[in-house]
C-alpha positions in Angstrom: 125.3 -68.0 -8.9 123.2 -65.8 -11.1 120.0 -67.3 -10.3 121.1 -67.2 -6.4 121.7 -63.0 -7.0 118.1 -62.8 -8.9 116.5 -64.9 -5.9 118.3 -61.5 -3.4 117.1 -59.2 -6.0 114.0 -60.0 -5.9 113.3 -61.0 -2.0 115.1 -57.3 -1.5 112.0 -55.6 -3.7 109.1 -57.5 -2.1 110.3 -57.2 1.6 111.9 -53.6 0.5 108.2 -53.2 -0.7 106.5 -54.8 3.0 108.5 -52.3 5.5 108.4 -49.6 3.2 105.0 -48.7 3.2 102.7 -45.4 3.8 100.3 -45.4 6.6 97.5 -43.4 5.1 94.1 -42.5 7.2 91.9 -39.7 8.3 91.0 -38.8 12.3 87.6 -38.2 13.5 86.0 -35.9 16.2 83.4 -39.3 17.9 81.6 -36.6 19.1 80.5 -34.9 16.0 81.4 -37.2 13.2 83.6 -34.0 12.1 87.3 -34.2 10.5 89.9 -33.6 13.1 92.5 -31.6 12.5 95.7 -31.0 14.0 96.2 -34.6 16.0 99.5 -35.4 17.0 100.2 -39.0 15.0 103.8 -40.9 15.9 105.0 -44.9 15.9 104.9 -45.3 19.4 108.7 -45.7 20.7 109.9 -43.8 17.5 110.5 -40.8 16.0 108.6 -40.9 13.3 105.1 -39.1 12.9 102.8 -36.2 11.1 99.5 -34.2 12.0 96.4 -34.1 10.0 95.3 -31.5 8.3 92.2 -29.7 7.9 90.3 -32.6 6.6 91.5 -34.6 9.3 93.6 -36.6 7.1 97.4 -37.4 7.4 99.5 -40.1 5.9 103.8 -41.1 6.8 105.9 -44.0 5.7 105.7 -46.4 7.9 109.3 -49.4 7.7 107.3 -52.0 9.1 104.1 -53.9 10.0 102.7 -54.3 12.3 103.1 -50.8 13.7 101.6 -49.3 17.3 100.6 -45.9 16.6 100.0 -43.6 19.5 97.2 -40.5 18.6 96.8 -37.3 20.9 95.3 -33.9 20.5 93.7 -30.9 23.2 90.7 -31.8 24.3 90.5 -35.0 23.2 91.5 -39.2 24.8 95.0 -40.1 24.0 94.5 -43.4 21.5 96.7 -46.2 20.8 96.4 -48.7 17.9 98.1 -51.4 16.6 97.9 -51.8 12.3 98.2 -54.3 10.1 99.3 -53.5 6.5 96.0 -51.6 5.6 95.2 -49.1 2.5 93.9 -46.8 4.4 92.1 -46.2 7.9 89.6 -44.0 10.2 90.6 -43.2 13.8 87.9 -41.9 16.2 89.3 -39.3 18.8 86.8 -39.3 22.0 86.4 -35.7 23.2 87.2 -34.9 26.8 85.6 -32.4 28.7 86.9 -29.3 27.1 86.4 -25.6 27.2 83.2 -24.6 25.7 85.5 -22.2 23.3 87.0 -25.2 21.9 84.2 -26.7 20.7 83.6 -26.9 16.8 80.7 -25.1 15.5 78.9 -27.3 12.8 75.6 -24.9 12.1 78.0 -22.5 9.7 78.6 -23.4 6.5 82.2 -23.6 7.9 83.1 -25.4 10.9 85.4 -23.3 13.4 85.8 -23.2 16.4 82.9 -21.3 19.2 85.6 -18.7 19.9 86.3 -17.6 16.4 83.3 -17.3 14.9 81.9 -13.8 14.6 78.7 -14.2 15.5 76.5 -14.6 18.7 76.3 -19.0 19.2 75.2 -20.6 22.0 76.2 -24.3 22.2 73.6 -27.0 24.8 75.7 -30.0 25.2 74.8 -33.4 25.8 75.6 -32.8 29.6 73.5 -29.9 29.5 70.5 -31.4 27.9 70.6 -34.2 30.7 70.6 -31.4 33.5 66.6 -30.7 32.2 63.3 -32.3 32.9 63.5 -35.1 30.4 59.4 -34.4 29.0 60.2 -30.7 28.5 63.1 -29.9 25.8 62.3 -26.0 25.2 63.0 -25.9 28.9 66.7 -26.2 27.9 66.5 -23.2 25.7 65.8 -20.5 28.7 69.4 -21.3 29.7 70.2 -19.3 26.7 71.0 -15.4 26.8 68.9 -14.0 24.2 66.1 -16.6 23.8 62.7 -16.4 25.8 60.4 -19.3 26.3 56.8 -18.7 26.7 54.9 -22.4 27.7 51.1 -23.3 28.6 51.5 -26.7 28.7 54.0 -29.8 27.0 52.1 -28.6 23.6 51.8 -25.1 23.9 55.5 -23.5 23.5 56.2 -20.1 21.7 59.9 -19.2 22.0 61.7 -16.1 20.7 65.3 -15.1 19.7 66.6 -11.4 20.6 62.4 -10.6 20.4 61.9 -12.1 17.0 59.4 -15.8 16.9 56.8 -15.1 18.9 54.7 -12.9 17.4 52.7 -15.7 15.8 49.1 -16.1 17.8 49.5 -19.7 18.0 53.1 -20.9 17.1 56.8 -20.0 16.6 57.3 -18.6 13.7 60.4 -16.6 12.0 62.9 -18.9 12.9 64.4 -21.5 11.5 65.5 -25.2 12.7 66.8 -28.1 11.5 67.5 -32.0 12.6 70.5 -33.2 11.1 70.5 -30.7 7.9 66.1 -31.6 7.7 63.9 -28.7 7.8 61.7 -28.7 10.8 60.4 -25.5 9.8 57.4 -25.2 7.8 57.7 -24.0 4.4 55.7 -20.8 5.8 57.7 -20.0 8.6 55.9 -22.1 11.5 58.3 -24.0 14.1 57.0 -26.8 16.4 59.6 -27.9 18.9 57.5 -29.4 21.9 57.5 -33.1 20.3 61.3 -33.3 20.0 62.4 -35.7 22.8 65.8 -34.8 25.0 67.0 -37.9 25.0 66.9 -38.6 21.1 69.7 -35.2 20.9 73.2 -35.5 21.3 73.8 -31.6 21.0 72.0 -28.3 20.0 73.6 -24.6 17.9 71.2 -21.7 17.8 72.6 -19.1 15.8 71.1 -15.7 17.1 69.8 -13.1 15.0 69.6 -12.9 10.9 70.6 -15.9 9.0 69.2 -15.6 6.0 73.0 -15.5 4.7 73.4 -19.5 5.2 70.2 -20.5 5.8 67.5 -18.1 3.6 63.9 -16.9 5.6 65.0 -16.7 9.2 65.0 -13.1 10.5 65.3 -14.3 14.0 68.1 -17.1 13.6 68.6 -20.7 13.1 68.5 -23.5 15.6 70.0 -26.9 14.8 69.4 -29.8 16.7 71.8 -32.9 16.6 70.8 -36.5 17.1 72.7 -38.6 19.7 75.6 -40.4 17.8 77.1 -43.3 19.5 81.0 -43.4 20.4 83.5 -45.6 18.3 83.4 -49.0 19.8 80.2 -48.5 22.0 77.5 -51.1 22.3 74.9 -50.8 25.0 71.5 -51.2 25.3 69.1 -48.5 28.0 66.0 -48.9 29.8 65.1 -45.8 31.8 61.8 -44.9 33.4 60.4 -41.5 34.8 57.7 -40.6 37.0 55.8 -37.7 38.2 52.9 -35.7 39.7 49.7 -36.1 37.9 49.8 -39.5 36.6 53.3 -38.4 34.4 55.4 -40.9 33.4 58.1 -41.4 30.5 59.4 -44.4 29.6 62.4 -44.9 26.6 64.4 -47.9 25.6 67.9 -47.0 23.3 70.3 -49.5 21.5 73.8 -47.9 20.8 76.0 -49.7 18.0 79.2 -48.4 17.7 82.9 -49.0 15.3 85.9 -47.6 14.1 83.5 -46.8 10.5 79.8 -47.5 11.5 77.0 -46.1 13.7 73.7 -46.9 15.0 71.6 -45.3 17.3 67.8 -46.4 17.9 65.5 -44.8 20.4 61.8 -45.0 21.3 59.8 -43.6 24.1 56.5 -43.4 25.5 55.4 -40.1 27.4 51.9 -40.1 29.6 50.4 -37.5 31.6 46.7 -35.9 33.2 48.1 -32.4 33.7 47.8 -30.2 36.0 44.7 -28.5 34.5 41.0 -30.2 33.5 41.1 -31.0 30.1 45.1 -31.5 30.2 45.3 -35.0 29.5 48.4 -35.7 26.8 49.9 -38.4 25.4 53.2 -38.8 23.0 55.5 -41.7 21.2 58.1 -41.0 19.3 60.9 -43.1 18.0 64.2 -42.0 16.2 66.8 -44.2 14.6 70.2 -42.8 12.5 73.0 -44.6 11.1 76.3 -43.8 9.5 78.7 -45.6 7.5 82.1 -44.4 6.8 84.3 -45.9 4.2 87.8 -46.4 3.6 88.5 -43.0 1.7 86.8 -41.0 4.8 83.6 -40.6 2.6 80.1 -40.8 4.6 77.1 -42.0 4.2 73.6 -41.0 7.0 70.4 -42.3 7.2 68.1 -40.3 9.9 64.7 -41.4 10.5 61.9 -40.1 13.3 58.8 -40.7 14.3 55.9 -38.9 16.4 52.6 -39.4 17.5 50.6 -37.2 19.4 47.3 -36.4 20.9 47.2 -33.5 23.6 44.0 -32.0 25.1 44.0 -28.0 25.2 42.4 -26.4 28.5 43.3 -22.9 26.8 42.9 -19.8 29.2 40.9 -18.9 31.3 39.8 -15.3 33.2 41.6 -14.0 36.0 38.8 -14.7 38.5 38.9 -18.6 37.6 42.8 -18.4 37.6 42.6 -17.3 41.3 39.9 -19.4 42.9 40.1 -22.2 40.1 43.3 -22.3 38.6 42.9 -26.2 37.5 39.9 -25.4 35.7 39.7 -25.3 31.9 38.1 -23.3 29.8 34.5 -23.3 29.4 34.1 -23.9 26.0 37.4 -26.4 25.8 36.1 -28.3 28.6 32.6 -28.7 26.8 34.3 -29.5 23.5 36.8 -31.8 24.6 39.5 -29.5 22.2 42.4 -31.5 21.3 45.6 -31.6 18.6 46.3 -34.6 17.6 48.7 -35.1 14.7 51.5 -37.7 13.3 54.5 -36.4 12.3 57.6 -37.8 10.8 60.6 -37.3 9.1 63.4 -39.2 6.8 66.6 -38.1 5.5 70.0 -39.4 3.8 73.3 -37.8 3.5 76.7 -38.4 1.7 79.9 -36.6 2.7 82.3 -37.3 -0.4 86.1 -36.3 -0.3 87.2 -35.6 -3.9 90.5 -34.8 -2.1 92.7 -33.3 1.0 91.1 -29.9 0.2 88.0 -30.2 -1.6 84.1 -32.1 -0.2 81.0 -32.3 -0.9 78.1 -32.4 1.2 74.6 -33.9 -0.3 71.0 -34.1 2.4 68.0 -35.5 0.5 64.8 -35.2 2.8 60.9 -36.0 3.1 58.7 -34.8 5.9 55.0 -34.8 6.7 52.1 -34.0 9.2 48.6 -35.1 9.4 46.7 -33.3 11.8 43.3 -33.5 13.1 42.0 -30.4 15.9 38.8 -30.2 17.1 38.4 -26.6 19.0 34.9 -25.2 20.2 34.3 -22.9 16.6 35.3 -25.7 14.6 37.1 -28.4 13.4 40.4 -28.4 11.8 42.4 -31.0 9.5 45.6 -30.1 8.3 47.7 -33.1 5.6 51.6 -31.6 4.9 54.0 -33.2 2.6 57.6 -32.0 2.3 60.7 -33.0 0.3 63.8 -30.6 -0.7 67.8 -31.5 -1.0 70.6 -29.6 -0.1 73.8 -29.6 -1.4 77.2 -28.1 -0.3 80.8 -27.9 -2.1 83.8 -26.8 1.0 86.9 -26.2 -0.9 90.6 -24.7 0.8 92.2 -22.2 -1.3 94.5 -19.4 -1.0 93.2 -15.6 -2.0 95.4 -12.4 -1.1 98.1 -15.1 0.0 95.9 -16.0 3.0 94.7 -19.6 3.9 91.2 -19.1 3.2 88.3 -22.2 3.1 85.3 -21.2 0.5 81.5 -22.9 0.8 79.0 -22.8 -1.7 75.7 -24.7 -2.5 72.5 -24.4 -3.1 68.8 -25.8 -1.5 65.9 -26.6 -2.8 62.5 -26.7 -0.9 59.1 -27.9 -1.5 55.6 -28.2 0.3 52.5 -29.4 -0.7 49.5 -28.4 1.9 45.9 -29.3 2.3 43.8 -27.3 5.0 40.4 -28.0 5.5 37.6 -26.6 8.1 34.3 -28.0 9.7 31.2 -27.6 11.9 32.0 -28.7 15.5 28.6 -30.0 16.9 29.2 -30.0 20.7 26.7 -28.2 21.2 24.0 -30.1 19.6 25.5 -33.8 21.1 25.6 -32.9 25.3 28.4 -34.9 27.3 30.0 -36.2 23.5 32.6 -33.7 23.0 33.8 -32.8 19.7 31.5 -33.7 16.8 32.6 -33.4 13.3 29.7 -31.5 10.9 29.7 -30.2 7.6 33.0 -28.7 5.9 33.6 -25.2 6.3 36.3 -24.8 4.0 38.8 -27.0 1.3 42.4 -25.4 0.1 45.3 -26.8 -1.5 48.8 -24.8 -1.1 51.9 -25.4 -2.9 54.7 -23.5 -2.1 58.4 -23.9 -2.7 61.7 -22.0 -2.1 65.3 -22.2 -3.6 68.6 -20.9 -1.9 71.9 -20.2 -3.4 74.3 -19.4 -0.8 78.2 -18.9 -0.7 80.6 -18.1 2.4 84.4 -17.1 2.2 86.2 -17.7 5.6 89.8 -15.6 5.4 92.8 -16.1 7.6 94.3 -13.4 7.2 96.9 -13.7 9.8 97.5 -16.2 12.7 94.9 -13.4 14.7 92.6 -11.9 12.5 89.8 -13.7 10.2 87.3 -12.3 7.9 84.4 -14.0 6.9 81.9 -12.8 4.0 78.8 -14.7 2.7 75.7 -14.1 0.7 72.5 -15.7 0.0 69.7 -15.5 -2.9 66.3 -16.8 -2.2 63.5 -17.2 -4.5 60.4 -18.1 -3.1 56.8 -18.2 -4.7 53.1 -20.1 -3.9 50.0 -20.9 -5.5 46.8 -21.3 -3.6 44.2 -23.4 -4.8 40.3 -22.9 -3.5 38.4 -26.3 -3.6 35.2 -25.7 -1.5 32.6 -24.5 -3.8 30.5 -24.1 -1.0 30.4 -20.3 -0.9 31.0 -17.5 -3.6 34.6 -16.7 -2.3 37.2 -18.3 -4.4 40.6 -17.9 -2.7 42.8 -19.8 -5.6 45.6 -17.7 -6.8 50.0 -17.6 -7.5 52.0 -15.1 -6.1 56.0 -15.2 -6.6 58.0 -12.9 -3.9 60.4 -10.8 -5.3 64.5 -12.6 -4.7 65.8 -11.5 -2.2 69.7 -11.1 -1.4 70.9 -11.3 1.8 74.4 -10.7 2.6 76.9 -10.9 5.9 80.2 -9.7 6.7 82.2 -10.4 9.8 85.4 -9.9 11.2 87.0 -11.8 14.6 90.4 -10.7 16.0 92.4 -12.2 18.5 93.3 -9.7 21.4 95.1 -12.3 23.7 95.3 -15.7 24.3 91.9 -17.6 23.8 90.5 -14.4 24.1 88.9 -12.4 20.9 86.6 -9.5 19.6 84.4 -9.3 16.9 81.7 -7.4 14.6 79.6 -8.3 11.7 76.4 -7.4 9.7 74.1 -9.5 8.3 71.2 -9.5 6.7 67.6 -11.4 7.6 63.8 -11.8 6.5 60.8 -13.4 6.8 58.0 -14.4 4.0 54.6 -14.0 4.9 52.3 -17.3 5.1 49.5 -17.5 3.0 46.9 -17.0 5.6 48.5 -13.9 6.2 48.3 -12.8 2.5 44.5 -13.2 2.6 42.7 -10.0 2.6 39.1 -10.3 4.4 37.3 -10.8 1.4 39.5 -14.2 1.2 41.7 -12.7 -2.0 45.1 -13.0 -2.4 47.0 -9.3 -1.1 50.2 -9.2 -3.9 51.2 -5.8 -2.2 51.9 -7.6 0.9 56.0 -7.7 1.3 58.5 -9.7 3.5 59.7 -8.4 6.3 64.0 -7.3 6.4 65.7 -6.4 8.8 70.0 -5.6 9.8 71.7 -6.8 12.5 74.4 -4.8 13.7 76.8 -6.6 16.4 79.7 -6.2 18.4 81.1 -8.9 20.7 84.1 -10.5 23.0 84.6 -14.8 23.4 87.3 -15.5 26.0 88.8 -17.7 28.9 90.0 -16.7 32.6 91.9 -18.4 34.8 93.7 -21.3 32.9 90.9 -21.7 30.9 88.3 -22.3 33.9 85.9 -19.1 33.2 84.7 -18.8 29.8 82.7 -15.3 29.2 80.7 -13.8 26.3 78.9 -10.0 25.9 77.4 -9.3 22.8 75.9 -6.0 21.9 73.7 -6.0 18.6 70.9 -3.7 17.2 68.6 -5.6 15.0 66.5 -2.7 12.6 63.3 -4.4 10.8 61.1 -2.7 8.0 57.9 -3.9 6.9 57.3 -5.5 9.9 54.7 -8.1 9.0 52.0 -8.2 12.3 48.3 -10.1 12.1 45.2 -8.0 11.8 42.3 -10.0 14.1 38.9 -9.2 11.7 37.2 -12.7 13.4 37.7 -15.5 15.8 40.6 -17.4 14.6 40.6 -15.5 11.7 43.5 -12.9 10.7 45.0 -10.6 8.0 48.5 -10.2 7.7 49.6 -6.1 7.2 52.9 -4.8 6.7 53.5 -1.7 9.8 56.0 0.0 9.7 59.5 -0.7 11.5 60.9 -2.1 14.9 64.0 -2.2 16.8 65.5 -4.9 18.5 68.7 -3.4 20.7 70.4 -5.1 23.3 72.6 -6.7 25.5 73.7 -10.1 26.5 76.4 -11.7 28.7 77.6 -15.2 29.6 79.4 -17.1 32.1 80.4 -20.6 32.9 82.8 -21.5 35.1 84.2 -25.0 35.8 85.6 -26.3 39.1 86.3 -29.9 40.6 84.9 -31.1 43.5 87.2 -32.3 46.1 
């Protein structure tokens, strides 16, 4: 009899132990890999259920397995799955098509939602993206209010933000960019966008005016681009092909791998056209491949690689006789010369999202980057070898300050380039019908430069409307320039350490009405000059030169209309710059950078989008 009660006792415990267990997981956003928060989680034909929190995580006792769990937020696909007794598990939530103020903003150092944050972001969607010529992704960018897109050809693309990036004579400059968390921005300030393929994005944030409070030197703002992520449970494989006037055509191939923890997205493609123009002729290939792996405890792990090879003849401009009786023609001296960039470019980066719990993360990017360039143009020949590597690292912690749920960010980045530009004789001239010829070398430097960032935002709730966030940034950036042609008497070599520079932001976003709010912020931007521009004429190193600062001062309204089918957003912001840093021509192809005086930047922008079904 006793050993019959023991045998009860015991089988009681272990089965006790079997259908009284804890369902424990975490819910992610498929679309950006992004904790969910706020899902609706229940036993299907019970009662019992939770949400998940802010980290997307959620865990409820659970009487027996297997269980059916049903999963359902706005916005997003209801999902239904059926567990076994598991530890612990990840759930991917496929987005539907939702308002544009829904979506989660990932370029701030806290993720909220488009509405709420209290600046001036505009989002370009994976739809959006697929709307635009696929050779031509700037051509996306003059959909956005505030951002101006100058283009000569596929290789030849200056954009500005609110005024501010195309000041430059031959590039972008003064803003900053980024491909999954790598710099695509020079260490000096120089942005090259035209070799980015559509199809290899998934989604694209530019964050307009001053940054430099989250991301350091960016006085005009920040644009990140995201690469295409494959949904949960997704394998395919795409062949797509694209043709066009003037011999163009693009062809791309694309594997998609996709699970409940693990994603793989491959893509290469192969771009060919004559141009329009003599002397247009331009060829690219580029290939991308990123992968994720997320384990049991929610923790992440990225790998993002990307590849691009380019050669792209330049026809340059012409007078405005030629344009209007010749307008295909090239350029005398390009035509003669055969001018061309040509360059490879790539970039590889790994990242680890670690959950020490519910309310505290880390985020950890380690990066490499380089460009070798070779550019014949009719007054000489340029070669150009950059090597990049930096890490970035940030800590997102929930606390409580003043008694208000409040979510703190902190970090700090580290950035370094090593640069080798060198100059020679084109002999065209001398070798008829042969285009460009390389001669003897012109000029030899080495540049080092490096930045570091410490940064810190504190996002307040301070009651179901109103939010305040504040943040800060201190950058320390510094050079060294190393002459190594001894073939004239100039010697350029010298270090130069910019003073650190703090750069803070305050903003404030209140909720008048339902999905409807208003908000204002400052912030604080600059912009380092690049050693070229640091150069007096006589080739030495101008220390008096100083960055260019400037304020932005902004007021604003995010909202919906008409059961959510019109979203609208006006801005109003005054951007004030002092020691505005503008190039001084005293050759061809060779300029002086002086600091003159100030600028203002004041204006207005407005959006609309409106959805509506077809019948």
């Amino acid at each position: 009899m006793k050993r019959t009660l023991l045998v009860l006792v015991v089988m009681t415990l272990c089965f006790g132990s079997i259908y009284s267990q804890s369902l424990k997981g975490t819910v992610i956003n498929a679309a950006t890999n992004l904790p969910l928060e706020n899902v609706n989680i229940s036993i299907e034909n019970a009662q019992a259920g939770t949400v998940s929190d802010g980290n997307g995580n959620f865990e409820f006792r659970v009487e027996e397995f297997p269980v059916t769990v049903r999963f359902s937020a706005i916005g997003f696909e209801n999902r239904t799955r059926r567990f076994n007794y598991e530890d612990r598990v990840t759930v991917y939530m496929v987005p539907v098509s939702e308002n544009l103020s829904e979506v989660i903003v990932r370029g701030t150092l806290i993720p909220s939602e488009l509405r709420k944050v209290p600046a001036a972001v505009s989002v370009i969607s994976s739809e959006d993206l697929q709307r635009i010529d696929p050779t031509n992704l700037p051509q996306a960018f003059n959909n956005v209010p505030g951002v101006y897109v100058n283009q000569g050809a596929l290789n030849t693309t200056k954009l500005n933000i609110r005024g501010i990036g195309a000041r430059s004579q031959y590039s972008t400059n003064r803003i900053q960019a980024y491909f999954d968390g790598i710099p695509l921005t020079t260490a000096e300030g120089e942005l090259t966008l035209d070799d980015i393929d559509p199809e290899a994005l998934g989604r694209v944030e530019i964050i307009k005016g001053p940054t430099s409070s989250i991301y350091g030197a960016g006085l005009g703002g920040v644009i990140n681009l995201y690469s295409e992520q494959p949904a949960a449970n997704e394998t395919n494989a795409e062949v797509k092909s694209f043709f066009g006037s003037y011999d163009m055509s693009k062809n791309s191939v694309s594997l998609r791998h996709g699970t409940e923890n693990s994603r793989i997205y491959i893509n290469f493609n192969d771009l060919q056209t004559n141009g329009y123009r003599e002397n247009g002729e331009y060829s690219r290939q580029s290939g991308l491949a990123n992968a994720s792996l997320t384990t049991a405890g929610g923790n992440t792990l990225s790998f993002l690689a990307n590849f691009t090879r380019l050669k792209a003849y330049i026809p340059s401009s012409i007078n405005e006789e030629d344009f209007r009786n010749d307008p295909t023609t090239a350029a005398f001296t390009w035509r003669q010369s055969r001018g061309y960039e040509s360059y490879d470019r790539g970039l590889l980066g790994a990242s680890y999202l670690h959950n020490f719990s519910n309310k505290f993360s880390n985020l950890t990017s380690v990066y490499v980057n380089f460009r070798d360039a070779y550019e014949p143009r009719p007054f000489d020949i340029l070669k150009e070898e950059r090597v990049s590597a930096g890490a970035r690292t940030q800590f997102n912690y929930d606390i409580v300050v003043f008694d208000a749920g409040s979510q703190l960010s902190f970090g700090a980045e580290y950035y370094k380039e090593w640069y080798e530009i060198g100059t020679f004789q084109n002999l065209y001239v001398e070798f008829e019908d042969r285009g460009s010829v390389l001669g003897e070398r012109l000029s030899n430097n080495e540049q080092d430069r490096n930045y570091t960032n410490f940064f810190a935002q504190l996002r307040m709730e301070l009651s179901e409307r109103l939010d305040v966030e504040a943040g800060v940034n201190l950058n320390t950036t510094r050079y060294s320039l190393t002459d190594l042609f001894v073939g004239d008497e100039v010697d350029q070599s010298g270090d130069y350490t910019f003073t650190s520079i703090l750069s803070p932001r305050v903003g404030v976003t209140y909720e008048v009405g339902t999905a409807k709010n208003i908000y204002a912020s400052v912030s604080h931007g600059f912009s380092t000059p690049t050693v070229a521009e640091t150069l007096t004429p006589e080739g030495l190193i101008n220390t008096d030169l100083q960055p260019e600062t400037g304020w932005n001062y902004e007021v604003g309204f995010k909202g919906n209309w008409f059961n959510n089918s019109l979203y609208s957003e006006v801005s109003l912001y005054s951007i004030q710059i002092t020691d505005l840093l503008v190039a001084e021509r005293i050759a061809e192809d060779q300029y002086v950078g002086i600091n003159a005086g100030k600028t203002s930047h004041t204006g207005a922008e407005i959006f609309l989008r409106y959805a509506f079904t077809l019948a």
